[in-house]
N, C-alpha and C positions, 0 to 999 in steps of 0.2 A: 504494500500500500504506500501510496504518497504521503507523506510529511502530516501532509492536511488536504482531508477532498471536502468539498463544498457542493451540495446538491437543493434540492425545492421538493417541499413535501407537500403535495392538491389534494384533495379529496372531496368529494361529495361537488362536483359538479351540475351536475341535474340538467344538462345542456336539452332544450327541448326543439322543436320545428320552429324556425321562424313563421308566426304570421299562422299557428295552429294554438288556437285555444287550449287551455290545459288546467282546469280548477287546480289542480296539486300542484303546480307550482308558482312559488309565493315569492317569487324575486326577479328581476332579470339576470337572468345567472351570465348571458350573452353579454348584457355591460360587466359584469360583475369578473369575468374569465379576464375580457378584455385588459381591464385596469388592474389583473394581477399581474399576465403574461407584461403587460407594461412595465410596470415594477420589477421582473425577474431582468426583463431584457438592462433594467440600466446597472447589473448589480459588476462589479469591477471587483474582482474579476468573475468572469461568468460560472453561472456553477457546473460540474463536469456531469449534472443527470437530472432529470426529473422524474418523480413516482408519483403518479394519478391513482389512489386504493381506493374505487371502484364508489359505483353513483355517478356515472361516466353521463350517461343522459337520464332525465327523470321515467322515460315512459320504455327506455329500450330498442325504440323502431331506427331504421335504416337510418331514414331522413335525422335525424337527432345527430348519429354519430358522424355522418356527413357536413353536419354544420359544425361538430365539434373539430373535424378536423379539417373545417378551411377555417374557422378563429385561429385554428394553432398553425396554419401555414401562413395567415396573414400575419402574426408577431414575428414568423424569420425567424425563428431561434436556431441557433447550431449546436443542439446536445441532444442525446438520446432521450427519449420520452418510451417510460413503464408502465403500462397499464395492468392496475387491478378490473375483476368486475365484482360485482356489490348487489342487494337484493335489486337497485330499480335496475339494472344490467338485463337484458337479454342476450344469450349466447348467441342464438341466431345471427339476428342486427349485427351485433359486434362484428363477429365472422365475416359476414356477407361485408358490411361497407367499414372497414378498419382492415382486415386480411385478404379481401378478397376470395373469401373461403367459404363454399355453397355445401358441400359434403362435409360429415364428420362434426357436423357444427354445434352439436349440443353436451361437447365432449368440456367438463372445464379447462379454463384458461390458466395452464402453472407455465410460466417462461423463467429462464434465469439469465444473468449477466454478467459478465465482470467488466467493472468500468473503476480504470486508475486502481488497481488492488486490491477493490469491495469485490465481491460476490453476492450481489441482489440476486435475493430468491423470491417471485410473486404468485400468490397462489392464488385459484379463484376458492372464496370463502362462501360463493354464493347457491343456495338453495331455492333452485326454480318452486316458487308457488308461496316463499318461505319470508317474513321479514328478518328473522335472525340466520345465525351460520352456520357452518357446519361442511365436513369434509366429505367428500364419494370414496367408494371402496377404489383404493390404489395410490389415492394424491398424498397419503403419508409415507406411503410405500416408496411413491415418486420422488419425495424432500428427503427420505432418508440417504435415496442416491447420491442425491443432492448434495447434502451436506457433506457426503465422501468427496465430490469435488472440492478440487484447492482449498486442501483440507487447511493450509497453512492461513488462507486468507479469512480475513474478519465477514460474518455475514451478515448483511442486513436484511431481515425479511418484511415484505409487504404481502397484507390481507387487509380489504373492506371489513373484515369482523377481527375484533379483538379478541381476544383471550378474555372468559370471562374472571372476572376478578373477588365472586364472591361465589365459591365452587358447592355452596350449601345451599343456593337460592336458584332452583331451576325457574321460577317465575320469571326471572330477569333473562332467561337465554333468547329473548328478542330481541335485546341489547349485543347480545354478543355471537362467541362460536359456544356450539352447545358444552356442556361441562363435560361430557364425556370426550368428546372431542381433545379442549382444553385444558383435561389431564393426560390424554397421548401426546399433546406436541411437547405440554413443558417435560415428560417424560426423556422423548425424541431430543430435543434438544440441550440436556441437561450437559454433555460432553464436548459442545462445539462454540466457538468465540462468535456468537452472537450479540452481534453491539449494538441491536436496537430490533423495535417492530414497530411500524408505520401503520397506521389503520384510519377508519373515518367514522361512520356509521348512526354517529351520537351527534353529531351536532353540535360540541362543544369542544376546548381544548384543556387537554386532558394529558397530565404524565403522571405513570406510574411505575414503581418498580415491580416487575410481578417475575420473582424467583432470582431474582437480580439482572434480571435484564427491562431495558429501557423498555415503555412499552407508551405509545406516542401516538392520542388521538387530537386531529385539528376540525376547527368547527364546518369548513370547506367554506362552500359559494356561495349556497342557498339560502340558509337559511340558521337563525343559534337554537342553541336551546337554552332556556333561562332557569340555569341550575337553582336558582333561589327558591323557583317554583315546585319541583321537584321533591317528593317523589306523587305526592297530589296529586299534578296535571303536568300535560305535555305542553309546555309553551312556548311558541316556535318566536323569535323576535329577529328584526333586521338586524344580521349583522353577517361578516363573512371574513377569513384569514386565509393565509399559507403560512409554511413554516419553513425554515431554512436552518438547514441540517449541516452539520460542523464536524467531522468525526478525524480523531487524533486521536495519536499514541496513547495517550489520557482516557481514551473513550469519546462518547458524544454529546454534541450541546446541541440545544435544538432550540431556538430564536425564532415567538411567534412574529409575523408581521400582519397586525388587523388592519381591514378596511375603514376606510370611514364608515358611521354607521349609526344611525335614529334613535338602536333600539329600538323601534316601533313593533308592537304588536303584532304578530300576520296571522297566526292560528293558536288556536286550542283545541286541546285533545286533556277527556278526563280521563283518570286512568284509569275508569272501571269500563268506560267506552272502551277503552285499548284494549284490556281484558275478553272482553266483547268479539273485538274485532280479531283479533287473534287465533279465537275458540273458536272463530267460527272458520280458521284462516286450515284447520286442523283436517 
């Protein structure tokens, strides 16, 4: 690894169709992508990657992913760009207009990389039908190979769903990756120099330590969520960041950068509705 690599951590994009109506989403995420990609482009020096951990578009369809990627051809960036996918992700969509890929296409998304002497490993965390996370039979099987590559190098993994953090409270696995899940990874990864996990899904910015490894959620594009309110109601308020990711010898620092932003009000959700919705999601 270099000295010091410098990368951009997005999440929760919600990129929808231009000029298609869409109740669920509560921001213009199109300005909102704009004026972050803006921000990245003036950062001296540039950062050597960027990791998008899934919530790529709000709805999933072709068209969504197509417009996300002419915003990002129109900033001209010159670094690699990682894609997570997340519950609003559709595999299909993805495939077809991001890969060009019509067969094979409901298979998840695990890509890995090595850029400047990290080894990014991204996994798709996402469960078609599902708000929370969880893995298909083979994708642990898949990271354990994984992790045998450039066994010397530090890894950083990206997932849309974190690890859940309260492994006695299955209520909460709509938040997260299921508990059973996320006592196999932190299992799996108990052996290997993991110096951080990137995720999104909450709507808030969030660090934890969970097993001693960094564990790094950002509020994204769309939309906050106003912890105060919490555990009550869901209350979605204007606001949006990225984060910018610092990893040295030392380990990792991870530096929010918020948007301007009202706090204004956009949704609520009670939590006995969520419950509701859920149960019924079963």
């Amino acid at each position: 690894m270099s000295d010091v690599v410098t990368f951009v951590h997005l999440t929760d994009l919600h990129m929808g169709e231009p000029g298609v109506p869409d109740d669920h989403l509560y921001a213009d995420t199109t300005s909102n992508l704009r004026a972050i990609l803006a921000d990245v482009k003036r950062m001296d020096p540039p950062p050597a990657f960027i990791v998008a951990s899934g919530d790529l578009t709000n709805r999933g369809d072709v068209p969504s992913y197509r417009h996300l990627q002419s915003v990002l051809a129109e900033a001209n960036l010159d670094m690699p760009i990682l894609f997570a996918l997340g519950n609003h992700d559709k595999r299909e969509g993805f495939y077809e207009a991001v890969l060009g890929r019509t067969e094979d296409n409901t298979t998840p998304y695990d890509h890995d990389a090595v850029i400047d002497g990290v080894h990014v490993i991204v996994m798709d965390s996402s469960v078609p039908g599902k708000v929370g996370g969880g893995f298909e039979a083979g994708q642990l099987d898949w990271l354990a190979d994984r992790l045998e590559d450039h066994a010397e190098m530090p890894k950083l993994l990206v997932m849309h769903h974190a690890p859940a953090l309260d492994e006695e409270n299955t209520e909460m696995e709509w938040e997260s990756l299921t508990i059973a899940d996320t006592l196999a990874l932190r299992d799996l990864l108990d052996d290997y120099d993991v110096v951080g996990i990137l995720s999104g899904h909450i709507h808030f910015d969030r660090v934890s330590n969970w097993y001693g490894i960094p564990l790094v959620v950002g509020i994204g594009q769309h939309a906050g969520t106003d912890v105060l309110a919490m555990p009550r109601e869901l209350r979605m308020v204007s606001a949006a960041s990225f984060a910018v990711g610092t990893l040295r010898p030392s380990g990792l620092t991870i530096s929010f950068v918020p948007q301007p932003a009202t706090r204004q009000e956009l949704h609520v959700i009670d939590m006995e509705q969520m419950r509701k919705f859920l149960a019924a999601a079963e």
